[in-house]
BATORLO-78435 format. One line per field, with one value per residue (C-alpha): x, y, z. Coordinates in steps of 0.05 Angstrom, whole numbers, plus 5000, padded with zeros to 4 digits. Example, Ala and Ser with C-alpha at 12.3 -4.5 7.8 and 13.67 -1.06 7.14 Angstrom:
2
c1	(5246 5273)
c2	(4910 4979)
c3	(5156 5143)
***
This chain:
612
c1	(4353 4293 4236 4159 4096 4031 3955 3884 3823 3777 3823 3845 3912 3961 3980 3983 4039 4072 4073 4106 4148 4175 4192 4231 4268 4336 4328 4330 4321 4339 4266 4202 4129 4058 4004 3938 3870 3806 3749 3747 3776 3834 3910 3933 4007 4053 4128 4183 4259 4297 4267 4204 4187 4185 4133 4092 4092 4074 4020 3989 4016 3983 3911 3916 3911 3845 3836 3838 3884 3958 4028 4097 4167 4226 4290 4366 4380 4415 4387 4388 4403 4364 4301 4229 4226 4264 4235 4183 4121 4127 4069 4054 4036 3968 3960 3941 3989 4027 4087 4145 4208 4259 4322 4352 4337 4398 4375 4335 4372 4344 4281 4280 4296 4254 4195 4219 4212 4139 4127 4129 4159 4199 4211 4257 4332 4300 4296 4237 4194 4217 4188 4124 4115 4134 4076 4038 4065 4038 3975 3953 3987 3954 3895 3911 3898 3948 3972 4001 4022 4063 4090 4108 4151 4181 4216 4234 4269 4337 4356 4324 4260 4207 4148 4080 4033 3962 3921 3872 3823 3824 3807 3822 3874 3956 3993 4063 4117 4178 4249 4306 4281 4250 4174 4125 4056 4003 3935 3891 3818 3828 3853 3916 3995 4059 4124 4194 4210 4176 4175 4133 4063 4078 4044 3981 3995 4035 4004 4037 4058 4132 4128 4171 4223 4185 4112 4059 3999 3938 3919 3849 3826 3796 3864 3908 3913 3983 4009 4059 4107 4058 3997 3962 3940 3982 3974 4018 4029 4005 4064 4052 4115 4139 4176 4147 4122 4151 4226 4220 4214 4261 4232 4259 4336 4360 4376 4358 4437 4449 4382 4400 4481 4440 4403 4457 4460 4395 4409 4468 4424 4361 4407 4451 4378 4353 4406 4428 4389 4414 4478 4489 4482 4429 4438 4406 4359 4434 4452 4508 4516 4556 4578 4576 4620 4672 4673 4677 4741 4737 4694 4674 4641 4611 4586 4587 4599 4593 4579 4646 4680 4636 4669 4739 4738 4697 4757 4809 4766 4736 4814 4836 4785 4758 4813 4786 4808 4778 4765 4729 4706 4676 4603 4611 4686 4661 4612 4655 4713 4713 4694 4748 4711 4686 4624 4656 4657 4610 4587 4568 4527 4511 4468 4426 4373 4367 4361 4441 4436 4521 4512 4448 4482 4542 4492 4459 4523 4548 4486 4493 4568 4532 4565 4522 4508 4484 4458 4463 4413 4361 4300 4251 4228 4276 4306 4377 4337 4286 4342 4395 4402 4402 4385 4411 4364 4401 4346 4372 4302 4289 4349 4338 4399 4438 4495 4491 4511 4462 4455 4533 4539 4475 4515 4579 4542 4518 4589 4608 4560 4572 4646 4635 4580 4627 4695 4656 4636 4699 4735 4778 4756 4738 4661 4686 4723 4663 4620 4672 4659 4588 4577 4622 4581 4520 4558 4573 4512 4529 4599 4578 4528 4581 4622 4566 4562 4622 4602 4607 4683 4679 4633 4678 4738 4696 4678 4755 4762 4698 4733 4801 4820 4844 4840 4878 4865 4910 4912 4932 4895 4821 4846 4854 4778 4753 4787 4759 4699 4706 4748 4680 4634 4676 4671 4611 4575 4631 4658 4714 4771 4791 4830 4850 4911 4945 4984 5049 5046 5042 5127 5111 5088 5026 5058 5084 5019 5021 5035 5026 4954 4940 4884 4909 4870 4902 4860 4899 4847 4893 4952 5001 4999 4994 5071 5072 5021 5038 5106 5071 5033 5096 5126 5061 5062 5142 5116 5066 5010 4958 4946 4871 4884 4823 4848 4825 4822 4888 4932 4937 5014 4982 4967 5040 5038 4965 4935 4871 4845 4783 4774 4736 4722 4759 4725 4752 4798 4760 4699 4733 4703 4634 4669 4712 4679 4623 4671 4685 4613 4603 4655 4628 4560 4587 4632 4577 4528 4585 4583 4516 4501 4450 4470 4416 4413 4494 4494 4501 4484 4427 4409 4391 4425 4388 4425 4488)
c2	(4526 4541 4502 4522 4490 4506 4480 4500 4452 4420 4404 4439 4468 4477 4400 4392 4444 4429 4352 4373 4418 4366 4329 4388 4409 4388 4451 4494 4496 4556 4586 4565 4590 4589 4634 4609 4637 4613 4639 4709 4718 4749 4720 4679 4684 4643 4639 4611 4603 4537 4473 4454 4423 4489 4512 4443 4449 4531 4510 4449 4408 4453 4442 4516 4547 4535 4552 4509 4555 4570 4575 4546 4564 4528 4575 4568 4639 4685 4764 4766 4721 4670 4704 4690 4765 4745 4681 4673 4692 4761 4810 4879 4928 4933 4850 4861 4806 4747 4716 4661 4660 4610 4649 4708 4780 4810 4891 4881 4943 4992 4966 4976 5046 5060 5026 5062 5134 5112 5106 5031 5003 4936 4903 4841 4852 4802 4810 4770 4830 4874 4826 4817 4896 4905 4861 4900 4969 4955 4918 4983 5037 5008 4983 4912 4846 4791 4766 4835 4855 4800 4800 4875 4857 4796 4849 4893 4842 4823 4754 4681 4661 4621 4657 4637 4697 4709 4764 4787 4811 4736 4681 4616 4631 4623 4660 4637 4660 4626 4646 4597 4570 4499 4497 4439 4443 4374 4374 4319 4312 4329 4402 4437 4442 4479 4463 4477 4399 4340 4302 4352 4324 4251 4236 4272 4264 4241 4282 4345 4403 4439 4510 4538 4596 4668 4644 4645 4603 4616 4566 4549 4487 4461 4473 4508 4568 4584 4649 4678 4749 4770 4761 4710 4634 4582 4511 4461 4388 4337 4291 4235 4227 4154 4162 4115 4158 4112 4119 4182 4151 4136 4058 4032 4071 4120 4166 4184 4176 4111 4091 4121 4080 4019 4040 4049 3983 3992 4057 4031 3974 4013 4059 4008 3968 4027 4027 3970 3911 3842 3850 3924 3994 4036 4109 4135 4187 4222 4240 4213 4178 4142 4209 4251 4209 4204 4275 4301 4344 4349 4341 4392 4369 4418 4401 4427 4395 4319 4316 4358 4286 4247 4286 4281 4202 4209 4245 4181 4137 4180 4202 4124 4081 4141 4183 4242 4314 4318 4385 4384 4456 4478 4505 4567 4583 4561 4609 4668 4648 4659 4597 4565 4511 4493 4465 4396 4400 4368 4397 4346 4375 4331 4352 4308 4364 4381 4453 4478 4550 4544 4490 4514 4581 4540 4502 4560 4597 4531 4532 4604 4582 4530 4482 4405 4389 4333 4333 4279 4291 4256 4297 4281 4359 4394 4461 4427 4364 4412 4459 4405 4382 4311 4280 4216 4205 4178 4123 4138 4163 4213 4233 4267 4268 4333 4296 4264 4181 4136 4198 4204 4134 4136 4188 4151 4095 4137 4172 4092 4077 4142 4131 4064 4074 4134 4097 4041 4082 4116 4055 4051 3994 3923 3897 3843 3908 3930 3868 3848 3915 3927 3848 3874 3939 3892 3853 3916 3926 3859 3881 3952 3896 3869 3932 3947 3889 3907 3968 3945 3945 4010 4038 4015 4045 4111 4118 4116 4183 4213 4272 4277 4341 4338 4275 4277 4228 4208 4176 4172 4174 4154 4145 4218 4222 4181 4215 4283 4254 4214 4280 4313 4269 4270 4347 4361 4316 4319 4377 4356 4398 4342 4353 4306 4307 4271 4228 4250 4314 4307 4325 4388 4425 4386 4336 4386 4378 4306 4293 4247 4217 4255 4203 4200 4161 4120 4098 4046 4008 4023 3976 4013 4063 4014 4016 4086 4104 4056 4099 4161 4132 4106 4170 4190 4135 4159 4225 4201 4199 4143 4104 4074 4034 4021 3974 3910 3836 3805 3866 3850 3867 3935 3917 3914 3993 4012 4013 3993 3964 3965 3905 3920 3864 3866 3894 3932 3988 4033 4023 4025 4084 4053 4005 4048 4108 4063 4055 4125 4142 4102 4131 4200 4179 4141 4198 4248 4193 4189 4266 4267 4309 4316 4274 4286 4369 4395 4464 4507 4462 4461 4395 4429 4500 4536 4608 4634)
c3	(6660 6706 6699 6675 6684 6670 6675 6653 6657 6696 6756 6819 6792 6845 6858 6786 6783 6842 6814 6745 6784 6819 6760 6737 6796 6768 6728 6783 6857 6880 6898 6866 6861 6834 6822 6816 6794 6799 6744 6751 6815 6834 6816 6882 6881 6933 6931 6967 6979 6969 6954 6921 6980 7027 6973 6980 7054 7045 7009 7034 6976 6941 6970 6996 6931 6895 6823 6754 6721 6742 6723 6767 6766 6798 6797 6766 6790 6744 6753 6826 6887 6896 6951 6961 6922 6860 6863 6805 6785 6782 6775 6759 6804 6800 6784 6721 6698 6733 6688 6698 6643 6627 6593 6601 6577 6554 6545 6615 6644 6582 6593 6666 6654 6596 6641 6709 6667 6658 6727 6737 6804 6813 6877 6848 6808 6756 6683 6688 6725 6671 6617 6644 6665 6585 6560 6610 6590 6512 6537 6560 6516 6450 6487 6451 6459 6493 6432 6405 6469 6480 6405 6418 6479 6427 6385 6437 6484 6465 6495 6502 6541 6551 6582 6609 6624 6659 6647 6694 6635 6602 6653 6645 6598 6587 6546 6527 6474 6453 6425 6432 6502 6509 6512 6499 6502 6517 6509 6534 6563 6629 6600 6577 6601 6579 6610 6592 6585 6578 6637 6673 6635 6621 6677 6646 6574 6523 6461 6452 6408 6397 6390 6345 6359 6358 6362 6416 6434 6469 6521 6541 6585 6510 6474 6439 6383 6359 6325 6288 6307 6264 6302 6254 6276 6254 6250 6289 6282 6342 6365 6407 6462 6461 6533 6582 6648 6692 6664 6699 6763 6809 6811 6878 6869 6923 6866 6799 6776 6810 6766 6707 6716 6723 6659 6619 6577 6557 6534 6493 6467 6457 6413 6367 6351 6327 6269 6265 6220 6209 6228 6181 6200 6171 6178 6122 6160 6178 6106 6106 6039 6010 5962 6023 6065 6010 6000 6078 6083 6165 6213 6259 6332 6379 6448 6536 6584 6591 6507 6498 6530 6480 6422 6453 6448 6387 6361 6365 6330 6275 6257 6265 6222 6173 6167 6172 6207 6271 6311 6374 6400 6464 6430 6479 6442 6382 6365 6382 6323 6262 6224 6170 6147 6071 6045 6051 6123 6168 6240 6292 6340 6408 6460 6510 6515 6445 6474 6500 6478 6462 6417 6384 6373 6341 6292 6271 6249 6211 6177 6159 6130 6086 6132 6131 6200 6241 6310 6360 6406 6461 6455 6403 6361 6405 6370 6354 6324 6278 6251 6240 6173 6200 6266 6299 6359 6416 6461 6526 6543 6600 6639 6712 6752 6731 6724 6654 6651 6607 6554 6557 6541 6485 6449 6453 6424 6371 6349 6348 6293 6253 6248 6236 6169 6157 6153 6112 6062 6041 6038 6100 6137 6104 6108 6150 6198 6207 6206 6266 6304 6300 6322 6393 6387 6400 6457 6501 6546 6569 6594 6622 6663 6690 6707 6743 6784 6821 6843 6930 6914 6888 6935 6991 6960 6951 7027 7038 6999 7021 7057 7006 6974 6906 6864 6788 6728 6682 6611 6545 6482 6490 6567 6572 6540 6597 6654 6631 6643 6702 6739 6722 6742 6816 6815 6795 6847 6907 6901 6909 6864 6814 6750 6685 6655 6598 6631 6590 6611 6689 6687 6649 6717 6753 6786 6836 6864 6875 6957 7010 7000 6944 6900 6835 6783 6729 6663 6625 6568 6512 6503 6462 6512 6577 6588 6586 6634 6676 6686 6704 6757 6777 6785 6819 6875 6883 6913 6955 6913 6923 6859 6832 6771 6713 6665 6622 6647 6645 6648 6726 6739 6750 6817 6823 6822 6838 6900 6884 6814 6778 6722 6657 6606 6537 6483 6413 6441 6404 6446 6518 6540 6545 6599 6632 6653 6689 6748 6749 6750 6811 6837 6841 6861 6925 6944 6941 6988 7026 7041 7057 6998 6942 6888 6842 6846 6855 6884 6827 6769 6716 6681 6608 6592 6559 6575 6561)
***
């Protein structure tokens, strides 16, 4: 969460920032701010409450603030309310240095006290001000250099950041450090950036380096030097980005997630093609051999949020065609039990951002069992991706909107073709099974087209509900998968209170909160359990509850219990999700427009996060 940008080189640096702020906002949007120097003049700092925008228009767009050196913050508050004062940068007292973090410092409080005994002040309740009054407070102790100031502060701070520092002494210069936070770093000829994810420097460049967890770098407007916690230069290894800029644009849409629905067949497609040769999957850059697949005793996936669902349908199908014990964990519960698992097991890790401190937490202590892992992830030499054993790359490309939908359906995609290779392998589907499924694999960004083709219907149905209470969905099976999901997607967005239930267990105590008008949701893509669900909605519409009905083409006697129904085209039952959540997707986005609200930045919410 919170997002960091920074800029030395031959250009005017405010605009710069602001523009790869602006890009980043979904990360935080609390408060923002910049501080700008220019040669050996004095630090310029400006900050601001709320939007990015009340700092453009503080600023001039940024014309206001001349120097060709600065660093930019946009805020996801955690120490302190968000407030033009705990907004970042923060600077010591004298303005010797000026510093934004990403993270969070968990021993801030000793530090504060330790500091306050040696007669520093602090004007913010950030940990951040304590961080950067540290590097300051060995700077000047050991009369040292940056580098071992900063690495002294490394081992004394408990927690996870990303930090960008100025020092008055070294002009023209950005110091940064990393541990467990995101934090990329491009080079080009117009000069130097950092930022805390990539879309913040496409626009300026596409070459770039990862820095790894515990090191620093020195930034200059004609590179980059990188160093170890041991003070000594290090050499890193140029990546080129293969994003295209303009994905991260909002390219005629009202929204980044209305965009991003619209994207998601390519997403889909984008990711099968990239395993899948004449007609056969090839996923031997995951590990998973033919040996290794036989000899998996259980598999193991860890994810938040939106990737948690993934691994809840993933779940159905990996326990259906490869027989294997399934156990999905939430990565923040995960890491906190005591893990039973042999060197058999495999750990699927899935994460859009490549960077979810939860889930990278969980991977690490697999790896520390001698547990094989795989990550699923979106971002190319993120942390998850470099300290996996194996990486499947999901080709959803850059994601914006907070709330997740083409990586969500990328990853689903991917967990397809795993299970898939997987269940071939060991023996428990036929070549021609698979041959069958992977050829409808390649046929379903067609259908999610033409889901989303009808989404006037739905967006009429949404503004309906636009000011409704409570909605509940139901299902069974992979159903019950999707309406996580889809009740999040509402919430999230709306917020509007929305829960999922299995649809079985609605008589065990819920449904005495089904009433008049109530908007109860009813997912119904799996036939063995049609019939069934079907009955619960029934009992839902018997106490006033108003019924919305997803289900395939031709089961249309549900309209004979629904109030309103939403057709998906057939496809293997396995692969239903990919279909069904679209509607549900729309639905929350036309709610929230509806409201009047901000679909792309929920109150609250963080698109990648990166603290605990």
């Amino acid at each position: 969460m919170c997002g960091i940008v920074g800029y030395t080189g031959k250009h005017q640096a405010a605009p710069i920032l602001l523009d790869g702020l602006s890009k980043l906002e979904y990360r935080g949007y609390d408060s923002a701010g910049l501080a700008v120097r220019d040669g050996a003049n004095a630090i310029e700092l400006v900050k601001a409450k709320g939007r990015l925008r009340v700092l453009a228009e503080k600023t001039n767009d940024g014309l206001a603030m001349k120097g060709t050196c600065g660093i930019g913050h946009t805020r996801w508050a955690t120490h302190g309310e968000p407030s033009e004062t705990n907004a970042h940068p923060h600077m010591t007292d004298d303005d010797n240095i000026a510093g934004v973090h990403n993270g969070i410092i968990e021993n801030y409080q000793e530090l504060r006290d330790k500091l306050l005994r040696k007669g520093y002040h602090f004007y913010s309740q950030t940990d951040t001000e304590v961080a950067v009054k540290l590097v300051d407070y060995y700077y000047k102790k050991y009369n040292i250099g940056p580098i071992d100031a900063i690495a002294k502060t490394m081992v004394r701070v408990r927690g996870s950041y990303a930090l960008a520092l100025m020092f008055k002494d070294c002009p023209d210069e950005i110091w940064v450090a990393r541990k467990d936070s995101p934090m990329i770093i491009g080079i080009s000829d117009e000069g130097t950036f950092v930022a805390s994810d990539v879309p913040a420097i496409l626009k300026y460049t596409r070459k770039v380096y990862y820095i790894g967890n515990l090191e620093m770098a020195r930034l200059t407007k004609d590179g980059v030097n990188f160093y170890n916690l041991d003070g000594e230069e290090i050499e890193k290894e140029l990546k080129e980005v293969e994003w295209d800029a303009e994905a991260a644009e909002k390219g005629g849409f009202e929204h980044f997630m209305i965009k991003e629905i619209h994207e998601q067949p390519k997403a889909i497609r984008d990711t099968i093609n990239s395993v899948v040769k004449d007609g056969s999957i090839d996923l031997s850059e995951s590990g998973i051999t033919e040996e290794a697949a036989k000899s998996i005793s259980q598999i193991m996936i860890v994810a938040c949020g939106s990737a948690y669902h993934v691994g809840m349908a993933s779940q159905y199908i990996f326990e259906d065609l490869a027989r294997i014990p399934v156990r999905v964990e939430l990565a923040s519960e995960f890491r906190y039990r005591k893990l039973l698992a042999d060197p058999q097991s495999l750990l699927v890790v899935i994460s859009q951002s490549g960077e979810t401190a939860d889930s990278l937490a969980a991977l690490r202590e697999a790896k520390e069992q001698g547990v094989r892992t795989l990550a699923i992830v979106n971002v190319v030499g993120s942390s998850i991706a470099r300290e996996a054993d194996h990486v499947f790359y999901t080709l959803a490309g850059p994601e914006i909107a907070v709330a997740t939908t083409k990586a969500y359906s990328a990853q689903l995609a991917a967990c397809y073709l795993l299970c898939i290779d997987i269940a071939l392998k060991r023996g428990t589907i036929t070549e021609e099974k698979a041959s069958g499924m992977i050829d409808e694999l390649q046929k379903l960004p067609g259908k999610v087209e033409r889901v989303i083709e009808d989404k006037e219907r739905i967006q009429w149905f949404a503004s309906k509900f636009a000011n409704t209470r409570d909605v509940f969905f139901i299902g069974r099976g992979l159903d019950y998968a999707i309406s996580m999901e889809g009740s999040l997607k509402m919430k999230e967005i709306s917020y509007i209170h929305s829960e999922a239930y299995a649809a079985g267990e609605l008589k065990h105590g819920t449904i005495s909160l089904i009433e008049d008008g109530i908007l109860v949701v009813g997912v119904l893509t799996q036939n063995d359990l049609y019939e069934k669900t079907i009955s619960n909605m029934v009992e839902c519409k018997s106490r006033g509850g108003y019924l919305m009905g997803i289900t395939n083409y031709g089961n249309y006697n549900v309209e004979d219990t629904a109030d309103f129904t939403v057709y998906i085209p057939r496809t293997d039952p396995h692969f239903t999700t990919s279909l069904a959540i679209v509607p549900l997707q729309l639905m929350g986005y036309y709610v929230s427009v509806a409201r009047g609200l901000d679909v792309d930045k929920p109150r609250n919410l963080a698109k990648s996060v990166t603290v605990e």
